[in-house]
N, C-alpha and C positions, 0 to 999 in steps of 0.2 A: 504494500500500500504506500503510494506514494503522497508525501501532504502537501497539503494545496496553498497552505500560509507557515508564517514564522510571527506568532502573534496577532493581534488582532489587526494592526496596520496593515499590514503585507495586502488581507483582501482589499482592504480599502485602495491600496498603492495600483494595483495589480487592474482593479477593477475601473479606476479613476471616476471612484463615487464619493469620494471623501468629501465629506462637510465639514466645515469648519466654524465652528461652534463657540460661542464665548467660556469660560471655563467658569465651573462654579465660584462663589464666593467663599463659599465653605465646603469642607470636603466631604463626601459622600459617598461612603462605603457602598450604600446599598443598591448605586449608581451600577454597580461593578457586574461585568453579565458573567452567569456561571456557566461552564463547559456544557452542552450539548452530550446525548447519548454520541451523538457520530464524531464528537469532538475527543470525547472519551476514548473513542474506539480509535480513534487514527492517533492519538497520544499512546497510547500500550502497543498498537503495532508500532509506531517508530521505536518507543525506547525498548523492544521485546527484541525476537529471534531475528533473523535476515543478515544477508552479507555488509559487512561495514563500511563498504566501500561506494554501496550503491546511494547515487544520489537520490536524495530525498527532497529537499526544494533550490529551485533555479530561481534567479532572479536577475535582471541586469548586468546577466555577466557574471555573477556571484552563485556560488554552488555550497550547499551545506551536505556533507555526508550523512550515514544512520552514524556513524561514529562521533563526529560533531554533535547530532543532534544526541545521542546519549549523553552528551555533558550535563543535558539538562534534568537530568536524576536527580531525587531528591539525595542531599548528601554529595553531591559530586560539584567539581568546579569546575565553571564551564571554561570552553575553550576560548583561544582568540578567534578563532573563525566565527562562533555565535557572537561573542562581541561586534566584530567590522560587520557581518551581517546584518545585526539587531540596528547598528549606528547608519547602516548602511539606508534603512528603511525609515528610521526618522528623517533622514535628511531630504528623500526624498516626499515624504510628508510634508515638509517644509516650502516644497515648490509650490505647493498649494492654495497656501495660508498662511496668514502671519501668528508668530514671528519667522523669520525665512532662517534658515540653516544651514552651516554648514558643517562639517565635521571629518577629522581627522580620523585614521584608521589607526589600530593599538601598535605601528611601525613609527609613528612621527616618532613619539616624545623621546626615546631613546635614539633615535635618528638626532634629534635636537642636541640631546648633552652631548655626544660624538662630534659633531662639525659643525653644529649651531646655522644660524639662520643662511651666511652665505649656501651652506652646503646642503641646502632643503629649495634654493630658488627655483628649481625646475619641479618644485610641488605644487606651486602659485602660478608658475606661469602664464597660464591661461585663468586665470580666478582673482577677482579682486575682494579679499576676505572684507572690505571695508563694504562693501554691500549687503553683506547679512547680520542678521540683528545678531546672531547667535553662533559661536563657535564651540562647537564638544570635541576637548578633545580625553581617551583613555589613559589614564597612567598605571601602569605597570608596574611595581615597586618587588619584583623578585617572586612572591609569592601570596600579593594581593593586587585588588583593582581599584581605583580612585577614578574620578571622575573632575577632569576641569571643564571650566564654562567663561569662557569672554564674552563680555555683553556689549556690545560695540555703543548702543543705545546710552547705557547707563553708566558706559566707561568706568565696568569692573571686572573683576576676573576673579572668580570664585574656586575653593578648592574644594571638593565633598569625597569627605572618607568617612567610611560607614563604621570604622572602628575608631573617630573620633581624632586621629592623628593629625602633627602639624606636617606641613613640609616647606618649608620656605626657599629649597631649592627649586619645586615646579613654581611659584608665582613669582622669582626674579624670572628663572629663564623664561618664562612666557612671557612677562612684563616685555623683556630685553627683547625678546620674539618678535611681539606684533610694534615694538616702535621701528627694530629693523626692515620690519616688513610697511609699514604706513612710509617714511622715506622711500625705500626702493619702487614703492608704486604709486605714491602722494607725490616725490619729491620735496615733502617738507616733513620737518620734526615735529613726531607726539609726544604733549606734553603730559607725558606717561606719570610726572608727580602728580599730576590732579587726577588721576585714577586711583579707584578703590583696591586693593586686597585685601579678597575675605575669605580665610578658613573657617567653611561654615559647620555651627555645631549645633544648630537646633536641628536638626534634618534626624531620620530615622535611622536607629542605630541597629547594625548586625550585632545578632548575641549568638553568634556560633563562628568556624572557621573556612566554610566552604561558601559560603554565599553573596563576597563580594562582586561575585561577575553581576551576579541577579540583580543586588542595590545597583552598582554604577549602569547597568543599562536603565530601569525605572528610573534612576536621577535622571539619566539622559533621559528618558519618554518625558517626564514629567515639567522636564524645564525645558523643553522643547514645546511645550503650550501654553508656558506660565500658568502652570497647575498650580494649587499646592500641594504639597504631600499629603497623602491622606495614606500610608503605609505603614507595617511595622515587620518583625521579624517574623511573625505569624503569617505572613503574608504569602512569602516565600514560596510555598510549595504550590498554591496556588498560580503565579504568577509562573514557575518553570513550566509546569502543564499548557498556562496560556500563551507561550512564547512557541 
């Protein structure tokens, strides 16, 4: 059985029926639509028997395996492929509706500490990041997943880790990032001191070790519509089923 989505987006993506919706005021769990019997059923075949290699969803170029898609077990940490997938589909969300999107695959930021911004110009080449409200990019920290956010709009750059940590090396080098990059395609300097840095800690916290792929994708879903959170670790298993 092959599946037809990767979360609830994808049909929307796939289908190009997507509305775009003002986001509640307040947040609303019982908003949340639960799995279908056939949703069930194509959730147990992908994570059950069958060859590992066979792909299960296509999308723009982008292929997820059954192996990929088993990352999303309860208890298991997902891959980077379900990450650039998942990021892959908000952004095209994003062409839709505002806020617009762009976002980076789980290759930049470690791409970034290596050679820094000259040595990423042929990422940008054709893309002018200063047109979208919103920049996601993954961070990778060895054996968790964080989640940054530049707000082009509100000139700030947010850091979300689900186990509460700081990092003040991803907000210099992304700071350092988009001023490099606003020069090379502004031609002038951003006045990158009147920008915010915010490691943010009211956000929903993971209380186990495998589920930070889960949180930084929902940051990304969620701050990709100016949601607010309405999540918690309870959530979790729920949420790998619906992906």
């Amino acid at each position: 059985t092959r599946l037809p989505s990767l979360d609830f987006i994808l049909d929307a993506v796939q289908s190009k029926r997507l509305q775009c919706t003002t986001p509640p005021s307040q947040p609303d769990r019982a908003a949340r639509q639960p799995l279908t019997q056939q949703m069930m059923s194509e959730v147990g075949n992908a994570l059950s028997g069958g060859p590992e290699e066979e792909i299960l969803v296509n999308h723009s170029g982008m292929t997820l395996s059954r192996k990929d898609v088993r990352t999303l077990r309860d208890m298991c940490w997902i891959n980077d492929e379900v990450i650039n997938f998942y990021l892959s589909l908000i952004m095209d969300r994003g062409k839709n509706c505002a806020p617009t999107i762009f976002v980076f695959n789980t290759f930049f930021y470690p791409r970034l500490l290596q050679v820094g911004h000259q040595g990423l110009a042929q990422w940008t080449r054709k893309v002018d990041l200063f047109a979208f409200d919103k920049i996601l990019i993954p961070i990778h920290l060895g054996m968790h997943w964080c989640l940054a956010a530049i707000d082009t709009r509100l000139k700030t750059i947010a850091y979300y880790d689900s186990l509460l940590g700081e990092n003040d090396q991803v907000m210099r080098a992304l700071g350092d990032y988009i001023a490099a990059e606003h020069l090379s395609k502004k031609k002038s300097s951003l006045d990158i001191q009147h920008w915010k840095f915010v490691i943010k800690k009211d956000i929903p916290k993971q209380l186990n070790s495998c589920d930070c792929g889960v949180f930084t994708c929902k940051y990304a879903d969620y701050i990709s519509q100016d949601k607010t959170f309405d999540f918690d670790q309870s959530d979790m298993p729920y949420f790998r089923r619906r992906m």
